[in-house]
MDAnalysis code that builds the backbone (N, CA, C; Angstrom):
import MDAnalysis as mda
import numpy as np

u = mda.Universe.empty(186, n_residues=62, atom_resindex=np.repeat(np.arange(62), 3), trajectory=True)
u.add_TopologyAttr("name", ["N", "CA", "C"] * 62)
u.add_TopologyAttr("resid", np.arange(1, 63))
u.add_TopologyAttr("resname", ["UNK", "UNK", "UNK", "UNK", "UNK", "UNK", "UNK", "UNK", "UNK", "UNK", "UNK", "UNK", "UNK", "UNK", "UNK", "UNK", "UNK", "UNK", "UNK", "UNK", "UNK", "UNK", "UNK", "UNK", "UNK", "UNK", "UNK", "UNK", "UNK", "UNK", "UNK", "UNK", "UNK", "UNK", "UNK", "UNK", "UNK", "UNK", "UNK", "UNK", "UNK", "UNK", "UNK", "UNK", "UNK", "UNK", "UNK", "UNK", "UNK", "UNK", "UNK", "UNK", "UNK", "UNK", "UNK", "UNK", "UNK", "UNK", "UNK", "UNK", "UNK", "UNK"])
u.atoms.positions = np.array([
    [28.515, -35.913, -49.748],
    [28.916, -34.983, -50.774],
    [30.447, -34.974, -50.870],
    [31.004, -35.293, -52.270],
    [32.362, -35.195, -52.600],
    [32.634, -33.655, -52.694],
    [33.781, -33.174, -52.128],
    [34.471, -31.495, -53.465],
    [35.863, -31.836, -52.988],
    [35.709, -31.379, -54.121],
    [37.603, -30.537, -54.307],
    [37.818, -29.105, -54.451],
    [39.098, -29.561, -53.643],
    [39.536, -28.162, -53.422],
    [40.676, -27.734, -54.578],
    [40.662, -26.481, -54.967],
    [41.534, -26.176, -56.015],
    [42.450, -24.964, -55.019],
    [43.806, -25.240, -55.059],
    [44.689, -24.247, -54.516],
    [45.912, -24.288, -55.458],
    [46.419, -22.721, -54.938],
    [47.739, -22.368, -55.467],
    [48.310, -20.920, -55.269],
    [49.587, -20.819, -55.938],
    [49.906, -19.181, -55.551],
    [49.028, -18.055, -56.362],
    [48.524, -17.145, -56.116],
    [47.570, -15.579, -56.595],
    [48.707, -16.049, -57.765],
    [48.203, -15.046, -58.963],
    [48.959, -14.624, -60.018],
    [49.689, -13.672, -59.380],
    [50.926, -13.113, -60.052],
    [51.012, -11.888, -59.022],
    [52.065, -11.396, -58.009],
    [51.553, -12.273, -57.041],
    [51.960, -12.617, -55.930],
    [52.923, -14.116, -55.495],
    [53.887, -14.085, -54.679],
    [55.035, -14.752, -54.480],
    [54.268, -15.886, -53.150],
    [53.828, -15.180, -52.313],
    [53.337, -16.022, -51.174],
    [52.132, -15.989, -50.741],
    [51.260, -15.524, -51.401],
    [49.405, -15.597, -51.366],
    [48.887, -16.721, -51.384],
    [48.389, -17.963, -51.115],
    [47.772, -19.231, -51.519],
    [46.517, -18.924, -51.425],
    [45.780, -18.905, -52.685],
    [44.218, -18.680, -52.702],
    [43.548, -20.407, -52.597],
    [42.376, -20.628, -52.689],
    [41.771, -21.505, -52.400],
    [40.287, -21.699, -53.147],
    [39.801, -22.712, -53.723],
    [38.498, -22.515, -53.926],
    [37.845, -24.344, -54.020],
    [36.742, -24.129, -53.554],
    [35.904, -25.631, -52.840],
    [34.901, -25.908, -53.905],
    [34.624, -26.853, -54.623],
    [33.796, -27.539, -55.322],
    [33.151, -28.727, -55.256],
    [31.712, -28.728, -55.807],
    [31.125, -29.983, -54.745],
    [31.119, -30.641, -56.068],
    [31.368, -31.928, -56.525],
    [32.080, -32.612, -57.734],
    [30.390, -33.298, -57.989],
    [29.244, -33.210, -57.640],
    [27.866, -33.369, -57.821],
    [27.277, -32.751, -58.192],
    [27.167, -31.483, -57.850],
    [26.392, -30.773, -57.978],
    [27.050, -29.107, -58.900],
    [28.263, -29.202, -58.314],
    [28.799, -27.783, -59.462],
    [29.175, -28.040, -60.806],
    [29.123, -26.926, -61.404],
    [29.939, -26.617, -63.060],
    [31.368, -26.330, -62.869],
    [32.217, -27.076, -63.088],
    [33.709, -26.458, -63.065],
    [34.633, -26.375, -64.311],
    [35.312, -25.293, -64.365],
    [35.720, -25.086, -65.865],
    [37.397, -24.409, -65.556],
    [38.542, -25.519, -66.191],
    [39.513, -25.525, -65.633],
    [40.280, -25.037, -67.341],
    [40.818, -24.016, -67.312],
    [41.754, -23.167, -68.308],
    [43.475, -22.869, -67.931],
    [43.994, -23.392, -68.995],
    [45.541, -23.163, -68.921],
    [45.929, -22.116, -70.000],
    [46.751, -21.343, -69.705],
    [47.764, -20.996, -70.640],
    [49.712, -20.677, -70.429],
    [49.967, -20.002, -70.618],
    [51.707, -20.347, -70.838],
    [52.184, -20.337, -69.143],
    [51.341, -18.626, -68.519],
    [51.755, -18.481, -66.984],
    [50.702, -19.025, -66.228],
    [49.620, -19.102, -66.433],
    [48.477, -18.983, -65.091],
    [47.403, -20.118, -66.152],
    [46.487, -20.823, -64.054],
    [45.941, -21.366, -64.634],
    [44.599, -21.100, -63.714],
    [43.446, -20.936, -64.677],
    [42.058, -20.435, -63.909],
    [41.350, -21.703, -63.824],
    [40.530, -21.257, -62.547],
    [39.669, -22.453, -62.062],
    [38.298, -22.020, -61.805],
    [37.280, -22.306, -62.125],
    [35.914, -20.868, -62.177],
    [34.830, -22.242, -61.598],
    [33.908, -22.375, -61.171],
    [32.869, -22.617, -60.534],
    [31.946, -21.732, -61.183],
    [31.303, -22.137, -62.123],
    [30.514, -21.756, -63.163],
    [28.923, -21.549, -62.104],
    [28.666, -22.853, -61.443],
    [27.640, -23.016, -60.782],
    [27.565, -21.346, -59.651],
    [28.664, -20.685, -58.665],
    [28.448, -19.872, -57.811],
    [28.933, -18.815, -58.264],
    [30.132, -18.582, -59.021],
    [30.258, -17.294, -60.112],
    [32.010, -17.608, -59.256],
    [32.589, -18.122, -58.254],
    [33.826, -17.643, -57.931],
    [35.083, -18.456, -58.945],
    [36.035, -17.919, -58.512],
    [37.553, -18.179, -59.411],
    [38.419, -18.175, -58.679],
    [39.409, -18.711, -59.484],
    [40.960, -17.957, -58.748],
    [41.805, -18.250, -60.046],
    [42.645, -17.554, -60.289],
    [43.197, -17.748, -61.151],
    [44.900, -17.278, -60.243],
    [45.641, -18.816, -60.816],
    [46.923, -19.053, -59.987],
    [48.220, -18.928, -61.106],
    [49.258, -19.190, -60.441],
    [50.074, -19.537, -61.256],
    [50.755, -20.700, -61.624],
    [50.691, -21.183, -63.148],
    [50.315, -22.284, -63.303],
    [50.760, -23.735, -62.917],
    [52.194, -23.842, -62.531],
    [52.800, -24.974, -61.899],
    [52.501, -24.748, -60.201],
    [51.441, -24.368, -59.602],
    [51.423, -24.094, -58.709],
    [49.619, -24.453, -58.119],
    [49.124, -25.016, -59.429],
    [47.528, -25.310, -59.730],
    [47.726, -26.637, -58.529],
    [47.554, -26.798, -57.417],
    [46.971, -28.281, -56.728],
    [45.426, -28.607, -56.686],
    [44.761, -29.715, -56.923],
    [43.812, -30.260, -56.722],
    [43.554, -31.471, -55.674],
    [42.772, -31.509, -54.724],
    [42.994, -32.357, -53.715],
    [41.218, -32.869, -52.667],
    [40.875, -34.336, -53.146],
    [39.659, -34.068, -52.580],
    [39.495, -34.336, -51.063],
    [38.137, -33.688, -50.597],
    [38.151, -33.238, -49.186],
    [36.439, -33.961, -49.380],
    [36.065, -34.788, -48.277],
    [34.879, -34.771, -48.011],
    [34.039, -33.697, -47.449],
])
């Protein structure tokens, strides 16, 4: 099983790094930008994070 991980800084917040894991097989992922922040939702389990937007990393993890 492939996922990626989606990280970055909270909206918000200066030094928070939220995190969220996706299995690139089996989930729904639905990736939204706008001017400040950028959301990352896992349609398949209901979670999110919504970051700020030059701060969006994507990185895969077995």
């Amino acid at each position: 099983m492939t996922k990626l991980s989606y990280s970055g800084l909270k909206n918000g917040e200066s030094d928070v790094e939220i995190k969220l894991l996706a299995d690139i097989q089996n989930d729904w992922i639905e990736i939204t930008h706008t001017k400040e922040v950028s959301q990352v939702m896992n349609k398949s389990t209901g979670e999110y994070i919504i970051v700020k937007r030059n701060t969006l990393i994507c990185e895969v993890v077995s």
